[in-house]
Structures are given as structure tokens and as C-alpha cells.
VOROMAR-850996 format. One record per residue (C-alpha): residue number from 1; residue in one letter; z negated, x negated, y negated. Coordinates in steps of 0.02 Angstrom, whole numbers, always signed. Layout:
# residues N
n/res/z/x/y
NUM/a/Z/X/Y
...
# end
This chain:
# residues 341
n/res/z/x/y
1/x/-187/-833/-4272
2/x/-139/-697/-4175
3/x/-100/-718/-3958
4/x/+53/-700/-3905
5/x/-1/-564/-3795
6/x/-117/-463/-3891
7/x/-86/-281/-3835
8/x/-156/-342/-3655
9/x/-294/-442/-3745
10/x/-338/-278/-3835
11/x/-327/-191/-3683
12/x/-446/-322/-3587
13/x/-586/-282/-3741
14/x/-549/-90/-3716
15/x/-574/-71/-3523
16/x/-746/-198/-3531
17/x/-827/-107/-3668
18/x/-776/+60/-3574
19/x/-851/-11/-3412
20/x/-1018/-63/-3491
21/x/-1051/+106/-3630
22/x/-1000/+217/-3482
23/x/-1132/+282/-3418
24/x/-1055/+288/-3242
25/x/-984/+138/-3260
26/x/-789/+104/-3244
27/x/-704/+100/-3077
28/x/-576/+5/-3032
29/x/-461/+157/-2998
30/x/-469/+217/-3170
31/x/-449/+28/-3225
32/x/-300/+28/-3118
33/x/-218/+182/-3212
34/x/-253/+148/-3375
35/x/-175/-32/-3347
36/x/-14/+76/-3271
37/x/-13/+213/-3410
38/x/-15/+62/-3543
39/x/+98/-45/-3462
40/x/+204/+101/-3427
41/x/+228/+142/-3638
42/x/+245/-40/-3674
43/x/+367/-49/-3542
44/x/+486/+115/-3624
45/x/+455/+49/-3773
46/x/+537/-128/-3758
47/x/+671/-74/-3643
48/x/+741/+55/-3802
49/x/+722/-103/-3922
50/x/+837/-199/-3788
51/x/+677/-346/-3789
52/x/+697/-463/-3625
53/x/+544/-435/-3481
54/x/+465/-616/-3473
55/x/+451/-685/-3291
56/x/+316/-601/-3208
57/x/+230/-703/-3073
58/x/+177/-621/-2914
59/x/+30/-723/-2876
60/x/-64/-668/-3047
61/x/-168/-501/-3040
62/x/-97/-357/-3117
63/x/+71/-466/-3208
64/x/+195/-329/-3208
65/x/+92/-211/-3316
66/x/+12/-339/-3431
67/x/+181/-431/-3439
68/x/+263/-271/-3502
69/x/+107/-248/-3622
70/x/+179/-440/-3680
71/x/+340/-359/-3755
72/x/+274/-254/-3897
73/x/+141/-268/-4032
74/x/+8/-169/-4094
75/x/+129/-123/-4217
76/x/+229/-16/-4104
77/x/+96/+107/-4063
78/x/+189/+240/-4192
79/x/+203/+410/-4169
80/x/+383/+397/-4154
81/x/+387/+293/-4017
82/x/+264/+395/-3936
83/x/+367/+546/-3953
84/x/+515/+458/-3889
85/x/+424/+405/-3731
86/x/+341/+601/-3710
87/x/+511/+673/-3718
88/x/+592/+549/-3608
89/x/+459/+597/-3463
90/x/+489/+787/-3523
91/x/+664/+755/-3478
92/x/+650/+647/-3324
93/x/+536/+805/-3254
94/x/+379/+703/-3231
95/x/+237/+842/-3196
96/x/+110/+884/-3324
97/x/-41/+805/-3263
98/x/+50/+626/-3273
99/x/+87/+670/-3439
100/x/-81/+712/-3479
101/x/-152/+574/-3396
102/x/-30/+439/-3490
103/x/-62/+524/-3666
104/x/-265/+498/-3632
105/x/-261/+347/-3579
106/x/-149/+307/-3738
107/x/-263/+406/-3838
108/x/-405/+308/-3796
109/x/-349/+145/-3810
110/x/-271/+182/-3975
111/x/-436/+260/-4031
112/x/-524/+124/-4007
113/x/-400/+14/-4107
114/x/-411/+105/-4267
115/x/-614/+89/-4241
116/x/-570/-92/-4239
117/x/-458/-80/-4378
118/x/-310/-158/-4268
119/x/-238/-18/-4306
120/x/-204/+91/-4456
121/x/-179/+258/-4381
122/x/-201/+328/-4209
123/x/-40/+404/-4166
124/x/-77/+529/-4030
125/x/-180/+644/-4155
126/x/-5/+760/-4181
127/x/+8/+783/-3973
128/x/-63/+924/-3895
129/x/-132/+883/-3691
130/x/-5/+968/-3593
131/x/-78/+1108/-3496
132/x/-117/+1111/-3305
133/x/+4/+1166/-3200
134/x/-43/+1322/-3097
135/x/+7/+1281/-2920
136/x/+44/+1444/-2772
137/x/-132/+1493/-2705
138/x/-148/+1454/-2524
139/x/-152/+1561/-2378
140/x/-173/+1559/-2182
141/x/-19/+1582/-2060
142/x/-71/+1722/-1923
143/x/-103/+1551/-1805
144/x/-231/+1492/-1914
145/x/-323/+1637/-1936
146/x/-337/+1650/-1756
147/x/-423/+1488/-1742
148/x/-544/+1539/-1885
149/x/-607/+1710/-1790
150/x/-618/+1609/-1617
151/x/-693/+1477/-1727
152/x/-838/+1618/-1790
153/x/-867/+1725/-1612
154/x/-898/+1539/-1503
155/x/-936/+1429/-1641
156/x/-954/+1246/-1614
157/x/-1025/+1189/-1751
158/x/-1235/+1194/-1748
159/x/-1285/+1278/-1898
160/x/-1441/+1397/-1939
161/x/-1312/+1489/-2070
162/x/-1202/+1563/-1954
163/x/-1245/+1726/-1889
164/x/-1064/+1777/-1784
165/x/-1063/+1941/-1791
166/x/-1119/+1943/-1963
167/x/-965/+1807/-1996
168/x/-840/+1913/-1919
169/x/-878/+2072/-2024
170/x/-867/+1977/-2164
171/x/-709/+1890/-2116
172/x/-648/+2056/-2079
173/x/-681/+2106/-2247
174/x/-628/+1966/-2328
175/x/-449/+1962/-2237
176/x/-430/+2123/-2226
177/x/-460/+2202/-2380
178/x/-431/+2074/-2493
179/x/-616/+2072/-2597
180/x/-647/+1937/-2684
181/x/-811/+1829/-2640
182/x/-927/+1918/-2779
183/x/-846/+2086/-2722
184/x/-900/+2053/-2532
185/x/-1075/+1994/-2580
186/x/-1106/+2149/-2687
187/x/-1044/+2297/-2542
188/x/-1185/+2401/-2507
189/x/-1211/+2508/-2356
190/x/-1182/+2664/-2446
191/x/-1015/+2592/-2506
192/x/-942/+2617/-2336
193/x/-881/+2795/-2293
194/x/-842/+2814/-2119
195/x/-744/+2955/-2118
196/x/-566/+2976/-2084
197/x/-480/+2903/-2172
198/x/-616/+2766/-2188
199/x/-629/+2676/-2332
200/x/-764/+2556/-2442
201/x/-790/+2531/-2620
202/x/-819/+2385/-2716
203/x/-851/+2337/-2904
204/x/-735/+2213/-2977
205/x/-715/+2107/-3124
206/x/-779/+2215/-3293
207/x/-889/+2311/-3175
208/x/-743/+2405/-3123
209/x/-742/+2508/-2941
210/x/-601/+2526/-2820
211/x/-617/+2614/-2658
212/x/-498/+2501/-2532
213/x/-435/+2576/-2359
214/x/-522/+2514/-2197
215/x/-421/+2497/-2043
216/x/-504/+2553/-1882
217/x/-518/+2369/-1804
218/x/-627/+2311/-1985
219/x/-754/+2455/-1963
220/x/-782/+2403/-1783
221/x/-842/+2239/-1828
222/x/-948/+2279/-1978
223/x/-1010/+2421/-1867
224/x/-1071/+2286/-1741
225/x/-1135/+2180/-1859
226/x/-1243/+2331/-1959
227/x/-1283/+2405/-1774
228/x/-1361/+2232/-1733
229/x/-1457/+2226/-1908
230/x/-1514/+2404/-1859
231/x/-1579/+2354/-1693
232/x/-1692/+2210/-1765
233/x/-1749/+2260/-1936
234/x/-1757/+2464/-1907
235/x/-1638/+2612/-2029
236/x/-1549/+2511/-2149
237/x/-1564/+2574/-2346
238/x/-1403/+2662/-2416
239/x/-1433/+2551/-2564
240/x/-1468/+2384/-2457
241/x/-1350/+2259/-2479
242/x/-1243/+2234/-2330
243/x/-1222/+2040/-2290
244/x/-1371/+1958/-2294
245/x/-1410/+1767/-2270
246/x/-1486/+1693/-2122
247/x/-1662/+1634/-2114
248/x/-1752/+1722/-2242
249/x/-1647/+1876/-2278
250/x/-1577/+1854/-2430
251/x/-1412/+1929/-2512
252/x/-1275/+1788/-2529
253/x/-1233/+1686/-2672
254/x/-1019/+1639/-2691
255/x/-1102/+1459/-2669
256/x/-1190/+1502/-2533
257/x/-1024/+1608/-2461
258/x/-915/+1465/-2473
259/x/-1026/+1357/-2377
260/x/-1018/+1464/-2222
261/x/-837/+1485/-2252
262/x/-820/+1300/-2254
263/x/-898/+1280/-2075
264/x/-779/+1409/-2011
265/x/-631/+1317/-2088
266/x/-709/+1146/-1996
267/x/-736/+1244/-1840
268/x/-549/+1301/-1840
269/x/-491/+1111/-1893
270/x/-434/+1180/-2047
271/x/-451/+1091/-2190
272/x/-543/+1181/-2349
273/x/-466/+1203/-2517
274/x/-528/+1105/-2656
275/x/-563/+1268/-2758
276/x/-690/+1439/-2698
277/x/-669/+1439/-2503
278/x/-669/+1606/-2473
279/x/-524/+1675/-2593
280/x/-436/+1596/-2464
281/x/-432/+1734/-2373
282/x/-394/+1857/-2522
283/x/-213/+1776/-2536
284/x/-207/+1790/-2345
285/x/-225/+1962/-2361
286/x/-97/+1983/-2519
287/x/+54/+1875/-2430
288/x/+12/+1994/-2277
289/x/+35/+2148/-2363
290/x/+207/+2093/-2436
291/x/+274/+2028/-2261
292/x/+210/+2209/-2203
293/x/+343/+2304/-2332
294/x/+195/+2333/-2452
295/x/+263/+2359/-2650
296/x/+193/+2237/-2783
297/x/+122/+2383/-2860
298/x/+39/+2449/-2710
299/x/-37/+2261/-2699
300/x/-76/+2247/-2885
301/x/-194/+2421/-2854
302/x/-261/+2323/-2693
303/x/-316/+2176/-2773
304/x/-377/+2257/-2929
305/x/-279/+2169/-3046
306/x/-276/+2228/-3244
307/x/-92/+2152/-3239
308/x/+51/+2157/-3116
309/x/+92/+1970/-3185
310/x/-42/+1912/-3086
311/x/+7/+1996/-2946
312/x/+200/+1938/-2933
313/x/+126/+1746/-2888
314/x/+119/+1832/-2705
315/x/+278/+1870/-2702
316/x/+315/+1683/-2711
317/x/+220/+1645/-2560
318/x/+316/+1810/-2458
319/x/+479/+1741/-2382
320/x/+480/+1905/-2294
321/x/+404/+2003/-2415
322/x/+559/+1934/-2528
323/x/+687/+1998/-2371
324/x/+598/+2140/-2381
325/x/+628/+2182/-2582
326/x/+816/+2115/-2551
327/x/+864/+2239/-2423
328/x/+814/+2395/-2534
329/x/+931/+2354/-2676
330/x/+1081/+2496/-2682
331/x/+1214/+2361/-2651
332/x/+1112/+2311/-2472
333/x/+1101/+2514/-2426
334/x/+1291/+2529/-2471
335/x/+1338/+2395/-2375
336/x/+1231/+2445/-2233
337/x/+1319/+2645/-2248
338/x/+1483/+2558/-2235
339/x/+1447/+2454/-2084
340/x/+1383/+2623/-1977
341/x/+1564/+2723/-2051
# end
């Protein structure tokens, strides 16, 4: 004879044979969520069939979700009700990644149902994992770049990896020509011309070469830095890479680039982002050109971007780079002609 409550029994056998075939084990966060994704469908699903919630009592671990897993049966994991529930948090604007996490844990526990022949067929196989959502990039206010070059000239955190002059020709770099991290490690000394107008050249994605524009202030710095080099290891190679490792002098790795980025982010109190640490600074340098009157286009070329698609994201982070496209629209310049008459 079946229990009463077998959904939540299932769902007892489910999580304990997860938590001892994992090979990491099962921890009680992840218990915790599939318990809530669960009791979450079971919950939608009685409420449309108008079934009453039984009395949950507060004292008993976890009630709420296994009581709601008490109003339906096994044979209410259908794909109908599934899609019912899916476009109900569609509609309600829940965010993709709660949706993605509610259909695995479904698709797990229903899994492992039909290879216990509770259940006939697993009714998730029809539903695509909604994609990630691609949040804005991050960048630094002017502020908090401050604090990360005072951070690099008097550091105070002890570490053999940071070299400060070398640290602020690369920051330079980074923030103020917009390289990416495997561009930056890559720049030769021949790459730099110091003529006017000075300029350097890196090789992109695809092997692809752009020559970017140097302001005076960046050349100053990397001229330090390379001047300092000069002094200690004798004529540098045109074909030597420029930014070199501490210690044994070796040319940088991005892992070994976002590492030193890190401690300058620590040494400003700024917290890192999750993802690569120093393409932090590349979307610094994007939202800067916008809020400086720069065109998408002229940013897109900048960045080295095959599409201007990927560009436009910037323009979501440029309040004033947004002003800045508004006023140039005919109606704006009319306006503004009528206003001086």
C-alpha cells in the first residue's frame, strides 16, 4: 500500500542516494533547494486543482515544502502540468537561472523515478534549460580607479608579484587603451611607436592587429617602467616582450595577470569580479570613452570588435554617453537654434 505522502517519500530516497553516489557528497544547501524547487511544483500544482494545504506544523523540519509535496501524486508529474507551471514563472518574470534551477532539480528527481519505474515517462525531456542571462559588464567610477593607482604606487599589501612601476604601466594600458588581458601580455617593445602621434599595436582575437592611440600621460608610465627594466637588465630586445613577471622573469599568463590585478583590487578595498579580473578595466575604458562624446563606432574600432552588437552593451552602462547621443538628434539642434533666435 502506497503512503499517503509519497512524492516526499520519493524525494527522501532521491536526495540520500544523491548524497552517497556523489562523489562530493550532497550539501545541505543543494538539499535545501531541491526540497524548495519540489515543493515549489507540488505547491502550483495543487493550488490550480483547488486541493486544500494540510496543516503544516512549525516545529517539524522542512513541513511547508514536504507538506506541499503531500498534495499531489506521482501521477501529476505530466508534461502538462509542467508546462503550466514554466509558463506561469515566464509570466510572473522570474529570471532564468531560477527557472533553470527548478527545471533540474525537477529533471532529476523525475529521472530517477522512471529508473525506478514510479514513473512511466520523465516529463521534462520536451524542455529546453533556459539560457543564462548576460548581465552589464562592470566598470570602475573615476573614484575607484583612483584608489586602485594609489593602491599600485604605495601598495600595502606584501607581495613578491608586485613590481609598481611595472603595475602602473600596465594599468595604464589596461585602462587606457582598452586591451584585453591576452592583448596586454602579448605587447612587445617594438609594438610601441613613440612618435607623435604615439601609438601601440596589439594582436587580437583571430590573430588580428590594431594599432590603438597612446595618450601622453600612458607613455610616461610605461616609459618609467621600460627605463627601470633598462637600468637593471641592460638594451631591451625590440622583439622582447614588454611585461614581464617578477622573480624569475617570465612573460605573464591571464592567470597569472588576474592575480596581480586581484591584489590591486584588495589594496583599493575593491571587491573583484567573479569573472577575468583584469577586463575590468577594458569596460572602464569603453564607458569612459562614451561619457567623453566618443561614437559607438569609434569604440567598436577601439575595442576590436567583429560586430558593433557587442559594442552597444556600453552604451547601457553610459548615462552620459546616452545624454550625449540625445543631444545630437535634429529635433535637440532645432530646439537649441530656436532658443538662441
Amino acid at each position: 500500500m502506497k503512503s499517503k505522502n509519497e512524492v516526499a517519500d520519493y524525494f527522501r530516497r532521491w536526495v540520500l542516494e544523491k548524497r552517497a553516489r556523489s562523489s562530493r557528497g550532497l550539501s545541505a544547501r543543494s538539499e535545501a533547494g531541491y526540497r524548495t524547487d519540489i515543493g515549489t511544483f507540488a505547491k502550483r500544482v495543487a493550488d490550480a486543482e483547488g486541493r486544500p494545504a494540510p496543516p503544516v506544523d512549525p516545529d517539524v523540519p522542512n513541513a511547508v515544502n514536504l507538506g506541499h509535496m503531500a498534495r499531489i501524486t506521482i501521477a501529476d508529474f505530466t508534461e502538462d502540468n509542467l508546462l503550466m507551471v514554466m509558463s506561469d514563472l515566464v509570466g510572473e518574470g522570474y529570471r532564468n537561472a531560477s527557472r533553470a534551477r527548478m527545471l533540474s532539480a525537477l529533471r532529476g528527481f523525475c529521472g530517477w523515478l522512471v529508473k525506478n519505474q514510479h514513473l512511466d515517462r520523465d516529463p521534462t525531456l520536451g524542455f529546453e534549460t533556459p539560457s543564462k542571462e548576460k548581465g552589464l559588464p562592470v566598470a570602475l567610477t573615476s573614484e575607484e580607479l583612483g584608489r586602485v593607482v594609489d593602491a599600485i604606487v604605495s601598495p600595502t599589501i606584501k607581495s613578491r608579484v608586485l613590481w609598481p612601476s611595472r603595475d602602473l604601466a600596465m594599468v595604464s594600458v589596461l585602462a587606457g587603451c582598452g586591451v584585453r588581458a591576452s592583448e596586454l601580455i602579448g605587447i612587445r617593445v617594438g609594438d610601441f611607436r613613440w612618435e607623435d602621434p604615439p601609438r601601440v599595436r596589439v594582436t587580437g582575437k583571430g590573430n588580428k592587429t590594431r594599432s590603438l592611440p597612446l595618450s601622453g600621460e600612458v607613455l610616461t608610465v610605461v616609459d618609467d617602467y621600460l627605463t627601470e627594466r633598462e637600468a637593471a637588465e641592460g638594451p631591451l630586445r625590440p622583439d622582447g616582450v614588454v611585461f614581464l613577471r617578477t622573480g624569475e622573469p617570465r612573460p605573464f599568463t591571464v592567470t597569472s595577470l588576474d592575480y596581480v590585478v586581484e591584489l590591486w583590487l584588495r589594496g583599493a578595498g575593491i571587491a573583484p569580479p567573479d569573472q577575468e579580473k583584469a577586463h575590468l578595466f577594458r569596460h572602464t575604458y569603453a564607458v569612459g570613452v562614451l561619457d567623453n562624446g566618443g561614437t559607438i563606432a569609434e569604440l567598436q574600432a577601439l575595442l576590436g570588435h567583429e560586430s558593433i552588437a557587442t559594442t552597444s552593451i556600453y552604451l547601457r552602462m553610459s548615462a552620459e554617453g546616452l545624454h550625449h547621443t540625445a543631444g545630437s538628434t535634429p529635433m535637440h539642434r532645432l530646439l537649441a537654434s530656436r532658443s538662441r533666435t
